[in-house]
N, C-alpha and C positions, 0 to 999 in steps of 0.2 A: 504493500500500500504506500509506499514511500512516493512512490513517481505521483498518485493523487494527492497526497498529504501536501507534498512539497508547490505540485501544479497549483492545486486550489487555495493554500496559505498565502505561496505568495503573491501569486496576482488581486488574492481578495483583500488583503493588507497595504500592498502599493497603491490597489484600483480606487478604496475608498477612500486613504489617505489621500491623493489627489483631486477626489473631489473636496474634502475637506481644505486641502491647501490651496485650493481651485479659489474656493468662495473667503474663506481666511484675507487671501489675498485680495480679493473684492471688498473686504468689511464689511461681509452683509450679516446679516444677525446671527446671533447663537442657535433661533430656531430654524433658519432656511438650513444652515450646515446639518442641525438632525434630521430635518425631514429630507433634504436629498441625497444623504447620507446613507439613511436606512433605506431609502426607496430603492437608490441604488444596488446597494448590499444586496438587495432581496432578489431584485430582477437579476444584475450578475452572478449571482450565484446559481438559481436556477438556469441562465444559459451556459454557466459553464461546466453544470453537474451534466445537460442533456447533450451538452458538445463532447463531451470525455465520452458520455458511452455512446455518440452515434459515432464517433471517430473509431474507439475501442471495437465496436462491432463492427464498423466494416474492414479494418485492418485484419479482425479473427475470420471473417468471414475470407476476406482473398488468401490470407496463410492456410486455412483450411482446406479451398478449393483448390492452392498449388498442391498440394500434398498426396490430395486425393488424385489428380492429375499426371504425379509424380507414379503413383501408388501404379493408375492405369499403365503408363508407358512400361514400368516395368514388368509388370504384369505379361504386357504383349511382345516387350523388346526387350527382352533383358540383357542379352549380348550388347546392345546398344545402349541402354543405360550405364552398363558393366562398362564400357568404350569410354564412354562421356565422364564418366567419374574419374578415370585413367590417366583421361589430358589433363584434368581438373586436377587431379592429384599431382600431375607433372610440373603445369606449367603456372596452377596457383601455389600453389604447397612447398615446392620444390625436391617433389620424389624422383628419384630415379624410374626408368620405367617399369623395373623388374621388380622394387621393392613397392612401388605403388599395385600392378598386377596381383601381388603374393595378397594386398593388403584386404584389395576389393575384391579377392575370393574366397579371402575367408569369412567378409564379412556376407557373401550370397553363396554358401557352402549348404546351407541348411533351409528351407521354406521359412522356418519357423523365426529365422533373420530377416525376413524381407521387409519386415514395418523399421525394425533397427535401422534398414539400411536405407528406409526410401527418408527416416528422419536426419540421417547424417546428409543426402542426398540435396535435402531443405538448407540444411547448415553450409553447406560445403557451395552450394552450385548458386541455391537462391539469396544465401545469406541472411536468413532468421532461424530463429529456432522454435520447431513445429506447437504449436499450442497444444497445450495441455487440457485435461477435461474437467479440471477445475477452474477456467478460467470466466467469468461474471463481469462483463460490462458492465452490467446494469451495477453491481457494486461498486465497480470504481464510481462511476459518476455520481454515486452517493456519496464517495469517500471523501469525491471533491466538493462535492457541494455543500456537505457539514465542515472541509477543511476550509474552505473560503467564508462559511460566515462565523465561524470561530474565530478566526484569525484575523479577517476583516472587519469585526465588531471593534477592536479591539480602539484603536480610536475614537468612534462612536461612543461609548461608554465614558469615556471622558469626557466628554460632553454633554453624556446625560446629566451624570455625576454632579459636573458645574451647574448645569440650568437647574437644577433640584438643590444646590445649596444655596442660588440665589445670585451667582459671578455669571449675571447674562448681560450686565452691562459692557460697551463699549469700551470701556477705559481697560477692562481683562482682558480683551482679544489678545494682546501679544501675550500675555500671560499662560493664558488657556494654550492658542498654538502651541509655543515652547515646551509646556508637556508633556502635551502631541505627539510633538517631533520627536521629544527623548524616547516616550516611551515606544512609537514606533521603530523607532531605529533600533532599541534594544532587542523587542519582538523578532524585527529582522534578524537580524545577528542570531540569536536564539534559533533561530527559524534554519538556517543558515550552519550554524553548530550543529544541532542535531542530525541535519542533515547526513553533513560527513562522520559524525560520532557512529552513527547507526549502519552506514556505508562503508565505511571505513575506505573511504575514496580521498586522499588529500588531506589537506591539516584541515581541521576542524574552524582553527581561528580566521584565516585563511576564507574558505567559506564562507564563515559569518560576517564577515568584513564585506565580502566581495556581495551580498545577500544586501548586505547593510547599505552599500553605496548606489546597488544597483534603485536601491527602494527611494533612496534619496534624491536623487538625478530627476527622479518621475517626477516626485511630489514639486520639487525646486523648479521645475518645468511649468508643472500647473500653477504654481504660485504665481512665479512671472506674469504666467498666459490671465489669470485673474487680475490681478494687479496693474498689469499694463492694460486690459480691457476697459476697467474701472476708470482708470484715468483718462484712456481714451473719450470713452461718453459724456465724462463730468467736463470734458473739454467743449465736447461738441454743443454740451448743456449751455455752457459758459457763452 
């Protein structure tokens, strides 16, 4: 679940921090920031929990159908399959041709090899590896879509927080942001850390940093893009 976790946190944690840096930067009230905050939240997360499993299914679906494809040909051509594995083995792999020959005869020695071999066939020729029968689109896109409004609440909440203790006036705006930004940036990092902690792919810190900045660049983006809009129209007002 790490590839949903990681898809849906961080996009949902950049996506609505942006809109909050969006409007921040406009100085429009405490309330417009929760309400299009959460509006947002809501609808992106549902497009991106239904995007993960219509993506996820039809990726299983074409790995499946090469398989089965694969499954046929050798079924009717096995000599020929047997052949095409051989170059494969030679001229991706770098086998000699005698010791690739040995290799892919003993992997079609027996019937009871031929699913073995039509799945290393996937690995070696098409370049994926064969799905499994426990694989559930429909679970990842839930994965993502609970990891994105978890993760992307996470700002929002700050903000309820303030408007419930009464810092909905103007003169807190930079205040409110400021804690915003800290605590999304930690979020990131976090977000980011686990990542690799759990992967065990690259430094951990590393990751969180690079999680941390990529989150930052967005938001500093929307800020601008708000900010500069704002003063744009108060011109035009003028």
């Amino acid at each position: 679940m790490i590839k949903s976790i990681v898809f849906g946190g961080l996009d949902g944690i950049i996506t609505t921090f942006a809109i909050v840096a969006a409007v921040a930067g406009a100085s429009l009230d405490i309330r417009v920031i929760i309400l299009l905050g959460f509006s947002n939240l809501l609808a992106d997360a549902v497009s991106m929990g239904l995007g993960d499993y219509l993506s996820s299914s039809a990726e299983l679906d074409y790995q499946r159908q090469e398989c089965k494809k694969e499954m046929w040909e050798f079924t009717n051509d096995p000599e020929g399959e047997k052949g095409e594995m051989i170059e494969l083995y030679v001229d991706k792999l770098g086998f000699s041709e005698e010791d690739a020959r040995k290799v892919i005869e003993v992997y079609t020695s027996k019937p009871e090899y031929a699913e073995a071999f039509v799945d290393h066939m996937c690995t070696v020729e098409l370049e994926f590896m064969p799905p499994g029968d426990d694989e559930n689109p429909a679970w990842d896109g839930f994965v993502t879509f609970c990891s994105f409004i978890v993760f992307g609440s996470v700002p929002m909440w700050l903000y309820v927080i303030f408007f419930l203790a009464g810092y909905e006036d103007p003169e807190s705006d930079g205040i409110r942001f400021a804690v915003a930004c800290v605590v999304t940036a930690l979020t990131l990092f976090a977000l980011g850390f686990i990542k690799a902690y759990i992967t065990k792919m690259g430094s951990a810190l590393r990751s969180g940093a690079l999680m941390m900045m990529n989150g930052s660049l967005a938001a500093a983006s929307a800020y601008l893009v708000g900010w500069g809009l704002e003063e744009a129209l108060n011109v035009d007002q003028c």
